[in-house]
N, C-alpha and C positions, 0 to 999 in steps of 0.2 A: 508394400502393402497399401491397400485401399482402404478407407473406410468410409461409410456410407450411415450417416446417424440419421437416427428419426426424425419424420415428418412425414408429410403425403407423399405417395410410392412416387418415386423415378426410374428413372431408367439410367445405369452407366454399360456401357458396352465394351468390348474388347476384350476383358480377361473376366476371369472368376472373382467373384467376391463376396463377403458375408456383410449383410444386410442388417440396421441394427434399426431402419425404419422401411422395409419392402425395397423390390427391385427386381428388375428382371436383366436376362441377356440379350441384347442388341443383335441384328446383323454386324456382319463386320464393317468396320468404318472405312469411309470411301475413301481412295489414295491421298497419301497426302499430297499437299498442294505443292506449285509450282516453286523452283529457288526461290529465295528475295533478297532484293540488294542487301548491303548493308546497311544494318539500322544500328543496335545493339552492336553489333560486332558478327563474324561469324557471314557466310553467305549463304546460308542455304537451310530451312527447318526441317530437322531429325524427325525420323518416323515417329507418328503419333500414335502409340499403344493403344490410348482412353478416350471414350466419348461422353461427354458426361449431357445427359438429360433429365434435367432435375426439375421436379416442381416447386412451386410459391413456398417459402420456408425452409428448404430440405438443403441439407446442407456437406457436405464432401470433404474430407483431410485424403491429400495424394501427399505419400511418404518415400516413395520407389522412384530413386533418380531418373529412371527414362522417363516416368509419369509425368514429376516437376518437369525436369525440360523442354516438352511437349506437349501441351493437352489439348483435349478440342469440348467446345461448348456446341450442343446440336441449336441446327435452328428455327424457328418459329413463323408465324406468317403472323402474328402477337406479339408487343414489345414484350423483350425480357430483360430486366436488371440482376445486376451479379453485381455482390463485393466479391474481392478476391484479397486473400490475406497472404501474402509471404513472410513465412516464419522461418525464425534461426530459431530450433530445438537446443539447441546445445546449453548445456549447463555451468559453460564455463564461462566466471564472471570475466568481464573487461574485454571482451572478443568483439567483434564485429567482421563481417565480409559486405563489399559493393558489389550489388548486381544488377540487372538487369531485366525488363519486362518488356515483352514484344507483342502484342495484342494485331492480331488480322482477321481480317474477312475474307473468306476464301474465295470471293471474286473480285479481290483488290487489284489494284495496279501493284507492280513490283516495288516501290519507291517510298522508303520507312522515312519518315517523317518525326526525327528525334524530337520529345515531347518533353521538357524539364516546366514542373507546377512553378508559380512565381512565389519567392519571398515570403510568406505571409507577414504582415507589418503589425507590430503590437498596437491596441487601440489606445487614444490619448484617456487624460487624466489618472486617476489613482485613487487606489482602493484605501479603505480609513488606515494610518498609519498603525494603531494599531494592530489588525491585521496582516499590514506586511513584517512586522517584530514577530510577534506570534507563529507566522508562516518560518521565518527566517532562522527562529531559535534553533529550531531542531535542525538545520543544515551546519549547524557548529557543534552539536551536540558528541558527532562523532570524534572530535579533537580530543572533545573529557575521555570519552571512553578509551581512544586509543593511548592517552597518556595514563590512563589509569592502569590499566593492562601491564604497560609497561614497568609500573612504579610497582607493581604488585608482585611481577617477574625478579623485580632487582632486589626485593628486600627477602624473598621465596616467601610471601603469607601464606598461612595458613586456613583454611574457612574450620567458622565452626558449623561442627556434624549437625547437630540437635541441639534440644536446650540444655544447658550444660547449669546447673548449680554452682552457685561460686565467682560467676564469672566479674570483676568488675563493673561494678554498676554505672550506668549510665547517670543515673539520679543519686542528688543529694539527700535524696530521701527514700523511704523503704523501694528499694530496689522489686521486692514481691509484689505490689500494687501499683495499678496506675497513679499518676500523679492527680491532685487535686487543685482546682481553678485557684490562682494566685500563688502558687507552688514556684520556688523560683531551682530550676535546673542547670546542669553546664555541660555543652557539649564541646567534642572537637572536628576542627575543621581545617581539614590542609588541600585545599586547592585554591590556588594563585593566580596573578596574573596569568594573561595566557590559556587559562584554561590548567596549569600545569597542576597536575595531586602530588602530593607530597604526604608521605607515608610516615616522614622524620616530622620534627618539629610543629606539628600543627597550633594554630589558632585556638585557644580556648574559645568561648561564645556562651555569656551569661544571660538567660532568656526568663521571661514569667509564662505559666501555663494561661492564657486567655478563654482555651474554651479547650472542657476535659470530657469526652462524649466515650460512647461505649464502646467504638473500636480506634478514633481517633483523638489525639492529643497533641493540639493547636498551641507554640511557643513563639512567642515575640521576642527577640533580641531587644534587651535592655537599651541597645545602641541606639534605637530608635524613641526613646523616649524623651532625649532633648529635642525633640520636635514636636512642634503646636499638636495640639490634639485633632486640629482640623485637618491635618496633612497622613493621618494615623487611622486604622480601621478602629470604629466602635465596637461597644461591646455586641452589639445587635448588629453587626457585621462578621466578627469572629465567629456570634452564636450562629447565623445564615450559614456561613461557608461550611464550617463545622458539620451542622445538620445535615448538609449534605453531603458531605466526604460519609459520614457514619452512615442515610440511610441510601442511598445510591451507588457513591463510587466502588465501599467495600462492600456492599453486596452481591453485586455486579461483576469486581473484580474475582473475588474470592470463588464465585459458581465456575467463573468461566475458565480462571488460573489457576487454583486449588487455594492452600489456608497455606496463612503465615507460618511460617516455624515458631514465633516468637522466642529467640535464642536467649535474651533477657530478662525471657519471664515474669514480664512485667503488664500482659493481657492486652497490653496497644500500642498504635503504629503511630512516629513522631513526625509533625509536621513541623519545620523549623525555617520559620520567617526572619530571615539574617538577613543583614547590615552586607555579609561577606560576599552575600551570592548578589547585593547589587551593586558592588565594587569591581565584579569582574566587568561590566558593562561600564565602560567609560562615557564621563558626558556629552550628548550629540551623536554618540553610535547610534543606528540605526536595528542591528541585530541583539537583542536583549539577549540576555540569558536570564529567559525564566524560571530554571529549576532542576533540578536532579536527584538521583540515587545513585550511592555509590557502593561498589563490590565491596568498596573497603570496609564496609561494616559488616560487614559478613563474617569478617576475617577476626583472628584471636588479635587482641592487642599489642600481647609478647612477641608477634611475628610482623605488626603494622602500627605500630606508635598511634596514630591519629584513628585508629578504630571506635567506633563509637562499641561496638558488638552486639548492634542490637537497630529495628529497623525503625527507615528517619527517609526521609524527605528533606530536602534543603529548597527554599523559594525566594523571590525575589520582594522586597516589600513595597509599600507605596513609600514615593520618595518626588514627589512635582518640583522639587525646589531643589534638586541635583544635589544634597547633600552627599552622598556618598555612589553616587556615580549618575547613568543615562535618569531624566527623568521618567517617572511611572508615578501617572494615576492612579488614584486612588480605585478608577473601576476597572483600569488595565489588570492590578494588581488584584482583583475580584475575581476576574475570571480569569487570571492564568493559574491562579488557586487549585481551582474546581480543574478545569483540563488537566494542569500539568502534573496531578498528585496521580488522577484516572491514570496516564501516559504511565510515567514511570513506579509506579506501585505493579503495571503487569509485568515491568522490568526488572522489578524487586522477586514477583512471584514464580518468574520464570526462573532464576537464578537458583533462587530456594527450592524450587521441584526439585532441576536436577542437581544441584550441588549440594546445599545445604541438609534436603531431606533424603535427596537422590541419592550419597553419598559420589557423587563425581566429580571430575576436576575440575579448579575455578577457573585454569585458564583453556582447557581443550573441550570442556563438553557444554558451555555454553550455547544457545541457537545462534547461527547465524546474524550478520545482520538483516538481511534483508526481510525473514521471517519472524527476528526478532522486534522489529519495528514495525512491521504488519500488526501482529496484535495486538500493539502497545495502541499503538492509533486505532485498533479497533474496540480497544478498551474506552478509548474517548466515544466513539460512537455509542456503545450498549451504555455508558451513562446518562448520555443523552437524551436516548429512546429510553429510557427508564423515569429520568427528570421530566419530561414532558407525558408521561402517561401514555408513553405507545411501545410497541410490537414488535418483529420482528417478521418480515416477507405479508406484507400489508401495502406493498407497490407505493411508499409515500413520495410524494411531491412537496414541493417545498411549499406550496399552500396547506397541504395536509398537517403538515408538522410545525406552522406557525397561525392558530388558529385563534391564541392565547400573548399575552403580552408575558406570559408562564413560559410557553414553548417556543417563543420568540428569542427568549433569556436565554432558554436551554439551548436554541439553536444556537446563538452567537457564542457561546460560552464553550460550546460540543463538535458541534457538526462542520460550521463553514471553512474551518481550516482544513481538515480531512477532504472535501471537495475542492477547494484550490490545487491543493496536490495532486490530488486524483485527476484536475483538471489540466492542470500541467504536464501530466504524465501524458493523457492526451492528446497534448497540443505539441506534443517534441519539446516542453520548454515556452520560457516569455523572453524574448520573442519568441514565437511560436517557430518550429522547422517545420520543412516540405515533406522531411520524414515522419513526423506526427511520433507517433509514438517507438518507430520505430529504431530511434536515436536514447531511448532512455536507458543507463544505466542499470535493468530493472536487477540483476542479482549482485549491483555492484559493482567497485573498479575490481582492477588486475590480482587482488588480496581475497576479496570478499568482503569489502569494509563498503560502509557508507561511505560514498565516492567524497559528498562533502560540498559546501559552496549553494551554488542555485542548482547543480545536478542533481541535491540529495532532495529536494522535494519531487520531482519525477519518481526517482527512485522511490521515494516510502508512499509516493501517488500507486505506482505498480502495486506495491505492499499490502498496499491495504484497499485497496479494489478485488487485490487475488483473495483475501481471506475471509472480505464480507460476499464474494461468490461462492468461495468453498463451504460457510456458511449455510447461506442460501441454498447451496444445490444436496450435501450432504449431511447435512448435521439433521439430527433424530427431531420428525414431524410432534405435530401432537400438542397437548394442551400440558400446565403444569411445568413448565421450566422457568427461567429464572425470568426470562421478559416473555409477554404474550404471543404466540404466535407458532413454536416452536422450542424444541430442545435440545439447540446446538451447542449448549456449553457442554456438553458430554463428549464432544469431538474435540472439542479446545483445550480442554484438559488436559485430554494426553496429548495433543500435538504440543501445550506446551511441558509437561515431564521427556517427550522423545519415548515413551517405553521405558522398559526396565533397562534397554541398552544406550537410552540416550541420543536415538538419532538424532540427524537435522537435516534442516534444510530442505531439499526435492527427498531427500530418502524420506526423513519424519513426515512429507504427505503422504507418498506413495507406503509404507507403515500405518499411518493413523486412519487412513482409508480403509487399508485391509482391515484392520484390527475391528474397529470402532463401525464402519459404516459399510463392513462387508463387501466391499468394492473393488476390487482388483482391476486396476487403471495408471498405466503409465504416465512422469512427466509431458511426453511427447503428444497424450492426447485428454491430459487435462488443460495443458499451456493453450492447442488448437480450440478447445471449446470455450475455454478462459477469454482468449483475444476474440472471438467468434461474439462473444456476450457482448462487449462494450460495442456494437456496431446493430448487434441483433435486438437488444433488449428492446422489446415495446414495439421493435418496430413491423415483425413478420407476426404470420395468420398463426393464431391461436390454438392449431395442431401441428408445430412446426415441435422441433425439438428441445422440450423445457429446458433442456440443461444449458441453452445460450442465452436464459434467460437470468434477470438479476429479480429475487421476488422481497428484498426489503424495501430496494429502491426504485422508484421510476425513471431511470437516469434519462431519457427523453426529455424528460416533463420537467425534471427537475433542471437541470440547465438551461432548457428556454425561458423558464421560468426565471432563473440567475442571473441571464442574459438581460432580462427586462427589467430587475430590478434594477436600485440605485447603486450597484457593484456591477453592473454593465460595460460600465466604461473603462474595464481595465480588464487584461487579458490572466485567466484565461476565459472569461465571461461574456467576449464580445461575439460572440458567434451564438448562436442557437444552440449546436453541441459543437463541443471542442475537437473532437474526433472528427476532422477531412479529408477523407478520402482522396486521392488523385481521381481525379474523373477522365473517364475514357468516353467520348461519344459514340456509338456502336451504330454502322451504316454499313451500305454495302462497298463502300471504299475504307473504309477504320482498315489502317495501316501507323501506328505510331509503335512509340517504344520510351521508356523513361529510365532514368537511371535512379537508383535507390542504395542506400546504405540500413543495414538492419543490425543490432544488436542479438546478444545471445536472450532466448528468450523474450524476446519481441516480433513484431510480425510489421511490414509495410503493408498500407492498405490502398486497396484500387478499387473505383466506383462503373464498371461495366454500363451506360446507359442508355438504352435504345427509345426510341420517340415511337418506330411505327413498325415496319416488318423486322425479326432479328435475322440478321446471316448466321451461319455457321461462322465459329470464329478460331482460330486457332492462336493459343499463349504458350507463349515460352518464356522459361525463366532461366538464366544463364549469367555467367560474371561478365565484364565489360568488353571482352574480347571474344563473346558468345560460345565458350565451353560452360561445360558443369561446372556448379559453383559447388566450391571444395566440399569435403564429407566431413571438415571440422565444424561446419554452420549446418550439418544436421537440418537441411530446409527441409520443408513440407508446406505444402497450398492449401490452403480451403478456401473453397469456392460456397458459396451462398448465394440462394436464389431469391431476392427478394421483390420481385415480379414475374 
């Protein structure tokens, strides 16, 4: 199958096909050209079915194996530029296949000219250490979860249903009501060195309520108050963070996640600044651990000893003077607050959909990770844009959204991790690869898990670029949602419950599409329009096809812009946009070929570029010994005409 999406009519020739922006049928395309030595592999190019004549914008997915292996670009006596995208459809995490791209002129000489992009070299200096902690945390974060899983399997917990009356209180004091500022509670806590949860024997943790707000209740571990007060949040720092977990993060989260269960019945959600969670971060590490939610309190206690049963946050506190582990500043600790409550509170509510209110299983009907961590970082985003007084699909730039030493805050506190990632995802990775993005773990290793290390920020880059697209392109228009601009928490919702069946993963979109946004649309050609965006956004004529458009962000503008800042000087920021292409020069002798590795669901990108007249060009895409590249990598091309 061919597809042919919207933009100004083209022409593709050769076989029949339904048109989703005009098109018509071509004469038949002229013979195909002469052998050619070996370039790729292989000596001689397969009959070419396709000819694709596309105008400025308009853009092509070839799905039908003789299509990929062969296609032909018409041509022009007008430069024509093309990306060209090779994708692995395939859904299955931890895959990859090598192959191969062949690009001619069909008045070349015989004589391929193997073409390998060089190296690319990370740029000197370094980004503020905090940011690399912050960026770093959540590539550990999968260790907690996987040993939590584990811990939760061996003891068999149990989750509680709904709110349950009776249940052990979390608090020394009426269990039915929030606590009150100066309240002093006790929690448990059993994760250990290592990251390991222990479901036995947990940590007591005796804390004072510092700041008691209407959905959130802010506790300080007693531990920390043999230290100076100058090393300690004030009371007008407690009250700060506070205000805004109650009027942002849970606002915010709540539209776009659904509502707490509140299993303890006690009307609010606990933030618990412990001594414990800056122990597991040893002095002089580099990768903090900022924070978490754990399953385990979801679960009855009679089945996990260390259950709090009832919902909590665990965070990291200021600690400069290494008392009890890595040092944290006092405004390190400010704003891994505000993010990291955002992050994992959607991780809390996603849980609670499907299992807690869902009634489903704690260990099988969970989201994925790779979708579950999409949100979660998108959770940070809509707090963000909320904190700073903006919108959603308002094409911001990073000028736009730091106009304010307000929205400055917000940005550093919200946004710029999410674009590191993002920005890694990419660039292949820091150092950056030749493969660009097509090297990223995007649905995960060989399990499905957060791969973990420096892969897992690529990875949750993919995550959550795919979800503020899906966003963007599908979630309900219109005025009156929870941020300006749009009414996409109605889509969020149920992608994150899964439906009453609980899907996940590529099904819960291709489901919450249908369901929600009327749409009937396959992984295979939301993935092509998806990787299509990060190349297209901003940069084709303004009747080209919206859906390869990103309408919160201006990722153009926003990265050159990143680039020029004082975070320039470290990757993935040194470039104008992270995303490069291999470039092909387009002449009436272009004869090369490059060799390429692509992951499942990612796409290698090629830059087609011509200076003055174009030839007729003929690409093939083949594995390293010029056959079809297996039917397990599920490839498919899109071509894009961006001249």
């Amino acid at each position: 199958m061919l597809r042919l999406c919207r933009g100004l009519s083209g022409v593709v020739s050769g076989l029949a096909l339904a048109a989703c922006g005009g098109g018509t049928t071509d004469p038949p395309p002229p013979p195909p050209p002469p052998p050619l030595a070996t370039g790729c592999g292989g000596t001689a190019t397969p009959s070419v079915s396709v000819t694709l004549d596309l105008t400025p914008g308009q853009h092509v997915t070839l799905d039908n194996a003789a299509d990929v292996r062969a296609f032909r670009l018409a041509g022009s006596e007008a430069p024509r530029d093309y990306e060209v995208i090779v994708q692995s459809a395939s859904q299955a995490p931890g895959q990859s296949v090598n192959g191969c791209i062949r690009v001619r002129a069909e008045r070349a000489s015989g004589n391929v000219t193997p073409s390998r992009p060089p190296r690319l070299a990370s740029g000197g200096g370094e980004l503020s250490r905090d940011l690399r902690r912050r960026a770093s945390w959540f590539a550990r974060e999968r260790v907690l979860r996987e040993q939590e899983q584990r811990e939760l399997a061996a003891v068999g917990a149990q989750p509680i249903r709904a709110r349950t009356p009776g249940l052990d209180p979390l608090k020394l004091a009426d269990a039915l009501r929030p606590p009150d500022l100066g309240d002093t509670l006790s929690f448990r806590v059993g994760v250990g060195a290592n990251l390991v949860v222990n479901c036995r024997n947990p940590t007591t943790v005796t804390g004072e309520v510092r700041y008691a707000g209407e959905y959130f209740t802010i506790v300080e571990d007693l531990q920390f108050h043999s230290q100076p007060d100058s090393d300690r949040f004030s009371e007008a720092e407690f009250e700060a963070i506070g205000r805004q977990l109650d009027e942002v993060v849970y606002p915010m989260d709540v539209a776009y996640f659904g509502e707490p269960a509140d299993i303890d019945n006690n009307g609010t959600v606990f933030a618990l600044i412990t001594a414990e969670v800056n122990k597991l971060t040893p002095a002089g590490e580099e990768s903090v651990v900022a924070g978490f939610f754990l399953a385990r309190d979801l679960t009855t206690r009679s089945s996990c000893e260390a259950s709090n049963e009832g919902e909590i946050f665990y965070l990291v506190g200021p600690d400069p003077d290494e008392d009890y582990g890595s040092d944290i500043s006092i405004s390190f600790a400010n704003a891994l607050a505000r993010s990291t409550v955002a992050h994992e509170f959607a991780h809390l509510l996603n849980t609670q959909q499907r299992v807690t209110l869902g009634g489903g299983n704690i260990f099988g009907d969970r989201e994925v990770a790779w979708l579950d961590e999409g949100m979660a970082h998108l959770a940070e985003e809509i707090a963000g844009l909320r904190a700073a007084g903006l919108g959603t699909r308002s094409n911001l730039d990073l000028d736009m959204i730091t106009t304010s030493e307000e929205q400055l805050t917000a940005y550093n506190h919200f946004h710029v991790v999410n674009q590191i990632r993002l920005g890694r995802f990419l660039r292949g990775g820091c150092p950056p690869d030749p493969n660009g993005p097509a090297v990223a773990p995007a649905l995960g290793d060989a399990s499905g898990e957060d791969p973990g290390g420096v892969e897992s920020l690529s990875f949750r880059g993919f995550a959550y670029g795919f979800v503020r697209w899906l966003g963007d392109q599908f979630g309900a228009s219109g005025s009156g949602g929870a941020l300006p601009g749009s009414r996409e928490e109605e889509l969020f919702r149920y992608l994150t419950s899964g439906g009453p069946a609980h899907f996940k993963g590529v099904t819960n979109v291709e489901r919450t599409l249908r369901t929600v946004a009327g749409v009937e649309m396959e992984w295979e050609e939301l993935l092509s329009l998806y990787l299509t965006s990060l190349i297209a956004d901003d940069r084709v004529s303004a009747d080209a096809d919206p859906r390869t458009q990103w309408t919160t962000w201006n990722l153009p503008a926003l990265y050159r812009q990143l680039s020029e800042s004082n975070l320039g000087d470290r990757c993935p920021f040194t470039r104008n946009f992270p995303l490069t292409p291999s470039r092909v020069n387009v002449h009436v002798s272009t004869n090369s070929s490059t060799e390429f590795t692509v992951n499942s669901s990612t796409g290698r990108y090629f830059s087609l570029v011509s200076s003055g007249a174009t030839p007729g060009l003929v690409v093939e895409v083949m594995d390293p010994a010029g056959s079809n590249l297996p039917g397990r990598a599920q490839t498919q091309v899109t071509v894009l005409r961006t001249r």
